[in-house]
N, C-alpha and C positions, 0 to 999 in steps of 0.2 A: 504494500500500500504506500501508497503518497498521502507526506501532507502528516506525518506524527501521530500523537496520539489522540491529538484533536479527532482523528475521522473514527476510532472505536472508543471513545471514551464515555463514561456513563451518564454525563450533562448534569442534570441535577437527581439523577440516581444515586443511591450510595455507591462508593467506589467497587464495591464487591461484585457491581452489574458490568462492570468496565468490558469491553470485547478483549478475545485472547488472540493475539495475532498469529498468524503461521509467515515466516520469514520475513524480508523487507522489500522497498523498491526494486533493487537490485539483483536479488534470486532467486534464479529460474525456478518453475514450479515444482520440477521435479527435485529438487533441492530443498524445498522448505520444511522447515523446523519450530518444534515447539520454543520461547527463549525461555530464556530462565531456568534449561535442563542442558546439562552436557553427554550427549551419547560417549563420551571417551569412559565415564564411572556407570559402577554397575549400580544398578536400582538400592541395593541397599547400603551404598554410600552417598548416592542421593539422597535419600530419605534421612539420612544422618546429616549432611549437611543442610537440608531443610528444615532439619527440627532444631539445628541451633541456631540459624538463622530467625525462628520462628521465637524461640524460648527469648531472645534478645527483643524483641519487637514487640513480645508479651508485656518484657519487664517494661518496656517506651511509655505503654498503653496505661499498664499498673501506676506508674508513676506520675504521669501527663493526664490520666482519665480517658474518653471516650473521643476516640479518633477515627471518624466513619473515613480517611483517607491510607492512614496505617493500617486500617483492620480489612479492608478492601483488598491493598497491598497483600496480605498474610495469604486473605483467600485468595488470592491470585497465584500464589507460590502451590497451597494447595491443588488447586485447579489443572495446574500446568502439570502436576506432577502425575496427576489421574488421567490426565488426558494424556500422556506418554505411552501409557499401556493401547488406549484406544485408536490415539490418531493414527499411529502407522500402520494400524492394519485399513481405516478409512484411506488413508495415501495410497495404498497398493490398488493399484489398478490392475496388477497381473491377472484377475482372474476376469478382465472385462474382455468381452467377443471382439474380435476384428472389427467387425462390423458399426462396435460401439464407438471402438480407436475413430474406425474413419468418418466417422458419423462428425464426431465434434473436432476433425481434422489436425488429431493426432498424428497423423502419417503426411503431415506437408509443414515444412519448417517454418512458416509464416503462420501458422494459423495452432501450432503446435505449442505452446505456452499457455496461451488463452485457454483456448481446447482445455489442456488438462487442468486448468484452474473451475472451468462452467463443466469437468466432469468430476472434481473433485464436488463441488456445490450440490451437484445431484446426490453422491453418497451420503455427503451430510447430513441432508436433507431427510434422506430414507432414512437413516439413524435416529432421527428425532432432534437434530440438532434446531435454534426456534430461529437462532434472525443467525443471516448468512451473508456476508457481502465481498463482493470479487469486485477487484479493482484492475484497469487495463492497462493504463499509462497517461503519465502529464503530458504525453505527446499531442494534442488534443488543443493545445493553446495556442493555435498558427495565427500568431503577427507578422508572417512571413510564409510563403511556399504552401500555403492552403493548399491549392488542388491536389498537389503532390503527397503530402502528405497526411493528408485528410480520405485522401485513397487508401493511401498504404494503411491507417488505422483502419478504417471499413472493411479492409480485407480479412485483417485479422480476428476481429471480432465477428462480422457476421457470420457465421457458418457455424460457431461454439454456440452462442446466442439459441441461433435456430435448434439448435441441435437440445439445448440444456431443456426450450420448450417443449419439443415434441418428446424428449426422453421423461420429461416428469408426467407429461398426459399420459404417453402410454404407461407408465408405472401407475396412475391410478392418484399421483401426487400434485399435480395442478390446482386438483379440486379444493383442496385448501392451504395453497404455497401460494403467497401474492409478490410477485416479481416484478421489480421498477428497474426501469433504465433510464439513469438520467445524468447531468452536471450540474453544477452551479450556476452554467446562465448559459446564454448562446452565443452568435458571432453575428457580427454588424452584415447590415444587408450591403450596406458603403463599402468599399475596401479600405485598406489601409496599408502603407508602403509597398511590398511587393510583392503583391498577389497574397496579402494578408487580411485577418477583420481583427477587431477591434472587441472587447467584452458587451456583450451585449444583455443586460438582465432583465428590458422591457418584454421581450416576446420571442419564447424559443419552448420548444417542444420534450417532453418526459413521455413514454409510455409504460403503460402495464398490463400485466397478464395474470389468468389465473384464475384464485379466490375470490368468489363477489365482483367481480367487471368483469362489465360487457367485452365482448370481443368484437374485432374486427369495424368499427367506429372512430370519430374524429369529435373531438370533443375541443372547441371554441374556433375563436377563428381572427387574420390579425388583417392588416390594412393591404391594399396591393403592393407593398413592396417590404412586409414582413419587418416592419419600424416597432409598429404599437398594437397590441390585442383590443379589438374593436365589438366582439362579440363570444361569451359567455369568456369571460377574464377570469383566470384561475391564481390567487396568486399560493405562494410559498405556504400559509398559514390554513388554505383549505388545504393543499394538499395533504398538508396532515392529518387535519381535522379526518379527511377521508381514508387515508391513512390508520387511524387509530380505532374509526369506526369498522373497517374491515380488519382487525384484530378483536373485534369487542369491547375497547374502551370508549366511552364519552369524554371527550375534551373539552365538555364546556363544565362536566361534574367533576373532575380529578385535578385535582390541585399539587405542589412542592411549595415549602417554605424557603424563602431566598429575600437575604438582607432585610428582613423585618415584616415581611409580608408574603400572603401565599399569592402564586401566581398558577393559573390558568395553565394547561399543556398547551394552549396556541395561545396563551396574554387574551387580551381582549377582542382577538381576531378568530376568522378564521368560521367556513363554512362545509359541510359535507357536501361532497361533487354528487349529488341523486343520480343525474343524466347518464351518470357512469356506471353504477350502480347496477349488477344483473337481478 
C-alpha cells in the first residue's frame, strides 16, 4: 500500500481495529509478509519475544492507566502472530487450477502482481476475513504522459478486477461482499503541461458491485465537458452514509467521542444513495 498508515488505520476506532498490512509499496505480491514477525525464529521464540515485549507494554499501561493506542499496539502484536499460522497457507495459491492462474492473468507479467493480489482478496474473503483492501499503485497521478501511462495502469488492473468479480459470483460470494473501486478524486477535463490533468475533486467516477447494488447502471451525471456534477450529485459523505447502510449501520444513529463532543459517522452530512440501492 501507499500512503502509511493513514490508509489502514482505525480513525476514530480504538486502535485495536487498526488494519494488518501484508508487505509494503514496494513488494511484489508474491513476497509479502506479515511485519512485526520474522520467519528466520521458530514460533516458539516468537512467542517469547512477544511476550516480553508485551509484559513491558503491560507494565507502560499499569503505570500510565488506560491507553486505547498502547493497548491496540499489544493486540496488534497478538494478531500478527495468529495470523502467521493462517496467512501462508491463505498466500499459497499452489492448489488454484490453471485456469484460475489465467483467469486473473497470473500467467502474463503485466497483469501478474495485481492478479495475484485481487486473487489473494478472493481467498480472504472465503475465509471470513470482513473488510479487504488491494491497492495498485500511485502511478495513477499523470501530470504528465497520461495517455501512456494511464494505459499501461488499465492494462494491468482490468482483467484481475474482472476476474476477482466473476470468481466471487460464481463462489456464491458476491451476494454479500460489496466491492468499491475508486480514488480520491479524478483528472481535469483541461490538460495540463504535457499530455497531463490536473486533480480534479468536482466530478469523477467510483463504482460498485455486489451486496445491495444495483448492477449494470449509471448513477448521476456531470456537464458536457465533465467540469461539474449537474444531476443527482453524490458527494464523499453519502457515499458512506451508503456505505454503512449496506453493512447495516445507521450513520445518522452511531456516534465517537472526539475533542469534547460526539460526532456523527458522516458529521452533519451525508445521505443514503436509494437509486443504487437493489
Amino acid at each position: 500500500s501507499h500512503g502509511g498508515v493513514n490508509n489502514w488505520s482505525s480513525a476514530f476506532l480504538p486502535a485495536a481495529y487498526q488494519g494488518t498490512p501484508l508487505g509494503t509499496s514496494s513488494t511484489p505480491a508474491d513476497k509479502v509478509s506479515i511485519p512485526f514477525i520474522s520467519g528466520a525464529t521458530t514460533r516458539t521464540s516468537q512467542r517469547k519475544v512477544i511476550d516480553f515485549i508485551q509484559e513491558l507494554n503491560q507494565e507502560k499501561i499499569n503505570e500510565a492507566g488506560h491507553d486505547p493506542a498502547l493497548e491496540g499496539r499489544i493486540e496488534s502484536f497478538e494478531l500478527a502472530f495468529r495470523m502467521q499460522a493462517a496467512a501462508p497457507e491463505l498466500q499459497d495459491i499452489s492448489q488454484e487450477s490453471e485456469k484460475t492462474l489465467s483467469m486473473y492473468g497470473l500467467d502474463r507479467p503485466e497483469t501478474r502482481n495485481f492478479g495475484r493480489l485481487c486473487l489473494m482478496a478472493r481467498r480472504f474473503a472465503e475465509c471470513g476475513v470482513r473488510f479487504i483492501q488491494v491497492s495498485h499503485s500511485y502511478k495513477w497521478d499523470q501530470h504528465g504522459g497520461l495517455k501512456n501511462d494511464h494505459a499501461k495502469n488499465a492494462f494491468e488492473v482490468d482483467q484481475p478486477i474482472a476476474a476477482l468479480l466473476a470468481d466471487l459470483d460464481r463462489r456464491g460470494l458476491l451476494d454479500d461482499t460489496l466491492v468499491l473501486w475508486g480514488g480520491e478524486f479524478g483528472r481535469t477535463p483541461a490538460g495540463q503541461g504535457r499530455d497531463g490533468r490536473d486533480h480534479h475533486p468536482h466530478a469523477f467516477s467510483m463504482w460498485m458491485a455486489g451486496a445491495g447494488v444495483k448492477g449494470g447502471m449509471v448513477h448521476g451525471l456531470t456537464d458536457d465537458y465533465g467540469y461539474y456534477g449537474v444531476e443527482d450529485k453524490t458527494h464523499f459523505h453519502d457515499l458512506h452514509a451508503t456505505i454503512l447502510h449496506l453493512l447495516g449501520l445507521d450513520h445518522k444513529r452511531l456516534t465517537y467521542r472526539h475533542a469534547g463532543r460526539d460526532f456523527r459517522l458522516t458529521d452533519v452530512h451525508g445521505e443514503v444513495v436509494r437509486k443504487i440501492l437493489a
